[in-house]
N, C-alpha and C positions, 0 to 999 in steps of 0.2 A: 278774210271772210271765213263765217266758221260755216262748216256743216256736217251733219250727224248723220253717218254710216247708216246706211239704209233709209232713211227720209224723203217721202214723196215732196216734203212739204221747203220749198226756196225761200229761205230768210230775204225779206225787203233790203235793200242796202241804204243808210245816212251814213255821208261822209265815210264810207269804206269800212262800217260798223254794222253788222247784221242786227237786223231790226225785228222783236218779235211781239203777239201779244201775249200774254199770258197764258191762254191755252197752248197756245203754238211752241212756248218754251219750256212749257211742264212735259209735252208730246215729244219736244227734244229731247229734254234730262232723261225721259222713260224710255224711250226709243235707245238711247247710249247706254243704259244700266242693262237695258232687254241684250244688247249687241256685246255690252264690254265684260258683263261681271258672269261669273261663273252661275251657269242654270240652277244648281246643286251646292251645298257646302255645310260642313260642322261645324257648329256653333256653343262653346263653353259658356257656361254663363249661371247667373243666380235667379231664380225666379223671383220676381214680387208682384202683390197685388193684382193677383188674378182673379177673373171676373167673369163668369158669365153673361153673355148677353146674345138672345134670339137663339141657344143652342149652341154658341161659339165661346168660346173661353179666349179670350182677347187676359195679356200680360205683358207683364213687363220684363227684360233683358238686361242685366248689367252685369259688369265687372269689377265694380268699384270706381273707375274712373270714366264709362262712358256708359251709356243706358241707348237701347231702343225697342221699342213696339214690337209684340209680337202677336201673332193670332193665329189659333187654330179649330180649322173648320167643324164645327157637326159634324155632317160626316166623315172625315178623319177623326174624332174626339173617339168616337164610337167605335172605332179598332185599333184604339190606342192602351196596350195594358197597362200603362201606366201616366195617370194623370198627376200632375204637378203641384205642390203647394208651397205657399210661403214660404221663401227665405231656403226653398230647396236648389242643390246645387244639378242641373242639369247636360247634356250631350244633346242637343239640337242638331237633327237632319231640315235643313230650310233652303229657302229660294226667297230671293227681292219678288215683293208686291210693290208698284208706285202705281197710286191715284192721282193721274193726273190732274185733276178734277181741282184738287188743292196740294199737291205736290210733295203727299204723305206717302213716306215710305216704312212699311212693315215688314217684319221676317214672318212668312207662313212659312208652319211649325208643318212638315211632312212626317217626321217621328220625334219622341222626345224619352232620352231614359235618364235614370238617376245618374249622377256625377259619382265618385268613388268616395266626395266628402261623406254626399246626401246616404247612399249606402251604409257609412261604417258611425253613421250618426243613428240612424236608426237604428244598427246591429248594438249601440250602447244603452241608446233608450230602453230598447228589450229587456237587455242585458239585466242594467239596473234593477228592473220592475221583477224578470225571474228569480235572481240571484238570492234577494233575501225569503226567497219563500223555499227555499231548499231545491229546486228543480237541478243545480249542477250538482248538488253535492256529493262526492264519493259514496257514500256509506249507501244512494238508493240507486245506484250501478248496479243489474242484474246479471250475474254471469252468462254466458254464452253457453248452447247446449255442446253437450263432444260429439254428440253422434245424431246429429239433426236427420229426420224423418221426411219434413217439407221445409219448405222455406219461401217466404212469398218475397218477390223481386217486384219494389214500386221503380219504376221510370219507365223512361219515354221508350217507346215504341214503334218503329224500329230505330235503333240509335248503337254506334261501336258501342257505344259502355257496354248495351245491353246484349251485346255479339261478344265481346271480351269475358262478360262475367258467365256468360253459357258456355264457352269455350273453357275457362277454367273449371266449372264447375265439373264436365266432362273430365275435365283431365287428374281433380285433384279425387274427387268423390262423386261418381255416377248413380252410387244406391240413394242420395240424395233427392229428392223430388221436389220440383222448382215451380211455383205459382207464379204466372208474366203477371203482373196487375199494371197494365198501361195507366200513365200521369202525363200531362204537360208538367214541364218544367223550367218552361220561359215564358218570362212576361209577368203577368199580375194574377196568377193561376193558385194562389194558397188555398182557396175556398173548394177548389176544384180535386187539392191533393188531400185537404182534411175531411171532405166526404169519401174518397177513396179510401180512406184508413177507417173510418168511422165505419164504413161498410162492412169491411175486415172485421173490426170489431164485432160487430153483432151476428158474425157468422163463424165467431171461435172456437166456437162447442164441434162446429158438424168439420172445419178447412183442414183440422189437425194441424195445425200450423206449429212448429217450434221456435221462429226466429224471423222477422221480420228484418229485409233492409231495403232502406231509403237513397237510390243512388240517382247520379248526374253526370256525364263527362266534364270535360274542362269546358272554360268561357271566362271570360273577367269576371271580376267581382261583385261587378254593379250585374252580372246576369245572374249570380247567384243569391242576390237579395228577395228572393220568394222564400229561401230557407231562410230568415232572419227574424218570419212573423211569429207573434204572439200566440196567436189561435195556433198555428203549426206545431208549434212546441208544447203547448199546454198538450196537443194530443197526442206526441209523442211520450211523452210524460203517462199520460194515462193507457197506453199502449199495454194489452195483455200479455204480451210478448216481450221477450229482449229485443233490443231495435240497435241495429248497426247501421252507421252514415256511411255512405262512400260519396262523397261530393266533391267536383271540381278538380282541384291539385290538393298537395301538400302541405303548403302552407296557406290552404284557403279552410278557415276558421268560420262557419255558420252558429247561431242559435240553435239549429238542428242537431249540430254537431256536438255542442255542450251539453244539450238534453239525453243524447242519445247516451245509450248505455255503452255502448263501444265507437268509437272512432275511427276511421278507416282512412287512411291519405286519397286512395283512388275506388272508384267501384271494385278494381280486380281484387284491389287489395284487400278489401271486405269479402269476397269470396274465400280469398285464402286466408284471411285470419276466422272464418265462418265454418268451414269443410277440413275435415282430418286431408294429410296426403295420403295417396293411396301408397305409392309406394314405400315412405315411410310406416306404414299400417301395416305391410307385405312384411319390411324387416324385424319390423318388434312382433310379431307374429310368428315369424323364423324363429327369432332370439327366444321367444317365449317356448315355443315347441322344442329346443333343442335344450333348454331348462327344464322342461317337464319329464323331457325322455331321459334326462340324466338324473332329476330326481326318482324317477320309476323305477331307473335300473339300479338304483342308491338303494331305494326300499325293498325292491326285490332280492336281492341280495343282501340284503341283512334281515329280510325274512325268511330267505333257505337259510342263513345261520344259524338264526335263533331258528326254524324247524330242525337243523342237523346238530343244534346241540339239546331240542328236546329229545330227539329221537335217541342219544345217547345217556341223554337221562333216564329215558324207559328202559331202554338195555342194559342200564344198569341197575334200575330195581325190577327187574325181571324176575321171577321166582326163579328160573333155572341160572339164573346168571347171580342170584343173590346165594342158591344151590350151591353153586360150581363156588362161589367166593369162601362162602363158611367151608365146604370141603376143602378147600387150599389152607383154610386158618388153622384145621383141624389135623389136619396132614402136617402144616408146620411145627404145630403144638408137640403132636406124636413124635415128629423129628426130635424138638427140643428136650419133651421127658426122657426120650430114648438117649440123648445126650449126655444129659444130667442125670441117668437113671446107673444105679449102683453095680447094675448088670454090665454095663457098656463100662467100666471103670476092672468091674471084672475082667470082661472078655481081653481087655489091655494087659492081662497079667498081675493085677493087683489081686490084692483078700483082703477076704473080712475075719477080724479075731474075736469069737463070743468066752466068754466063760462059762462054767458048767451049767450057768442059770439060762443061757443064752444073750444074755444082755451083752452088746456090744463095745470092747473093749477101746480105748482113745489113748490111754497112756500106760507107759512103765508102772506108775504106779500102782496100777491098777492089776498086778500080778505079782507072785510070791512063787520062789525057786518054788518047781514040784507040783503048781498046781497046774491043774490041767483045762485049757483051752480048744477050741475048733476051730479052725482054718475053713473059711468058707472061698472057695474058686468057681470059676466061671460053670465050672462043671462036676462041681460034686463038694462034699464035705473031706475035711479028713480031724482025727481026736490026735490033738499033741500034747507034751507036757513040757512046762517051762523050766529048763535044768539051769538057766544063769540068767540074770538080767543085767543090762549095761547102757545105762541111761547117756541122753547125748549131755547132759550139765547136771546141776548137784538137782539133787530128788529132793521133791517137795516133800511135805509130813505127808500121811498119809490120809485119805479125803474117802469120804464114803462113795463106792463104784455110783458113778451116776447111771440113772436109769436109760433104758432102752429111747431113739430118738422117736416122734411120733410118726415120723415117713415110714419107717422100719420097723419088721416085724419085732 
């Protein structure tokens, strides 16, 4: 005899075979699905051929090799961010519905998000449609500012990311001034974060804004599909500002992320590739001041030089120093004629021989026994006369007395 866990209702018995009518056996089946099968459960699956009807989106479920009904209510449709289309690949939170009425059994859809196909199929559809209109292309990457003024921070609030990226900001550069601009950024919220930047925009003249970034903590992939959209990126794209991503993880790749002018693996990490470090800013700051002071004391010191070797240029054209120099030249000069002078030749015990004419005598020749000559010495005259001559080698002819020299009287 069969009977079904919790049923008020006693199967008839023929022949030791429980006997039911059809209500009574669809109230069975429901009764054993309601008792056996799990309240709750995740459901993978392909959407097709979805339909509205009375406010209720009724579709279909499959995997390729088995298919069933699905339906989700109006009100669940209506706080659901993300509604389903053809041939999209799905993650169903559901529960068994059975009618017993006709012994139809449906998955009510409690939540439903994209599949990681459906996600990175749309992340190509994008793709494609941006790519040839230049929006990744290198060459219209804006550099980063080095010494950003403000910065306005889009995400959720309150969220770690956005406790992580204030804590760095604090820690790496505090003169920095940080705009929260609260976003959703789960669900089907693109419309929500491209008026939030659009607002920004039309307030760029008065926010002082230098740099704009766009962050998320981590989540799977399929929770990052709000950065993937069209309209998103196109305003990124036209964004006033340079725009840095910090989304997700590392290896998590948005449309956002391509559009953006910089790419960041994490939120923090966009702070620190966004803010100078402070303490590296402290040692090139050191380094810089300890090259200035060395270039100072460089300059300083080679401009007492050059003032201690003008100052010894003026002391040397000095009139008394130029005085005292010509005095020393003139003093040596005197030395030297007094040297060289006939007197100082005398005082050594030498003489001078003139002949009667006075003209002074150089050679033998230039005298005849008898005639009479003047010995001139250091200190006086004396009248000789020449009794013998004795030349040192043979005597030249005789050569007319050359005259007086012009030094010489």
């Amino acid at each position: 005899m069969l009977t079904v866990p919790g049923s008020t209702a006693v199967p008839r018995q023929h022949d030791g075979i429980p006997r039911f009518t059809v209500a009574e056996l669809n109230q069975a089946i429901g009764t054993l699905l309601e008792r056996g099968f799990a309240p709750r459960f995740l459901l993978e699956a392909t959407v097709g051929r979805p339909q509205q009807k009375k406010g209720h989106l009724w579709l279909s479920l499959a995997d390729g090799q088995a298919s069933i009904q699905g339906v989700i209510w109006s009100s669940q449709l209506q706080k659901l961010s993300f509604v389903p289309q053809e041939g999209d690949g799905v993650v169903v939170v559901g529960k068994l519905n059975f009618w017993a009425a006709r012994a139809n059994l449906t998955v009510q859809v409690l939540d439903v998000r994209p599949s990681l196909t459906t996600v990175l199929r749309q992340f190509e559809q994008v793709r494609s449609l941006l790519e040839p209109e230049g929006l990744f292309a290198p060459e219209r990457k804006r550099p980063l500012p080095a010494w950003p003024r403000r910065i306005a921070l889009l995400t959720s609030v309150p969220s770690a990311a956005l406790a992580d990226m204030l804590r760095t900001a604090r820690e790496r550069w505090p003169a920095t001034d940080l705009l929260v601009v609260p976003i959703p950024v789960q669900g089907n919220v693109e419309s929500q974060i491209v008026a939030a930047l659009e607002t920004l925009g039309r307030q760029a003249a008065s926010l002082g804004i230098d740099a704009l970034v766009l962050a998320r903590g981590g989540g799977s992939r399929e929770d990052l599909a709000v950065f993937d959209g069209e309209q998103l990126a196109r305003c990124l794209a036209a964004s006033p500002w340079p725009v840095i991503c910090g989304i997700g993880h590392e290896d998590d790749v948005t449309i956002a992320d391509l559009v953006a002018d910089y790419r960041a693996a994490t939120p923090t990490a966009a702070l620190v590739a966004m803010l100078p470090e402070r303490s590296q800013v402290l040692r090139s700051l050191a380094q810089e001041r300890d090259h200035l002071q060395r270039t100072l004391s460089l300059r300083v010191a080679s401009a007492r030089q050059r003032l201690t070797t003008r100052q010894e240029q003026l002391r040397r054209l000095h009139p008394s120093h130029l005085l005292g120099q010509r005095q020393q030249w003139l003093g040596q000069q005197r030395q030297l004629l007094q040297a060289l002078s006939p007197q100082h030749l005398l005082a050594r015990g030498f003489s001078l021989l003139r002949d009667g004419d006075g003209r002074l005598l150089r050679s033998v020749v230039q005298l005849r026994p008898g005639a009479g000559v003047i010995a001139e010495l250091a200190d006086g005259r004396v009248a000789l006369r020449v009794q013998g001559i004795e030349p040192d080698g043979p005597v030249p002819e005789a050569a007319e007395p050359p005259g007086p020299p012009a030094d010489l009287p």
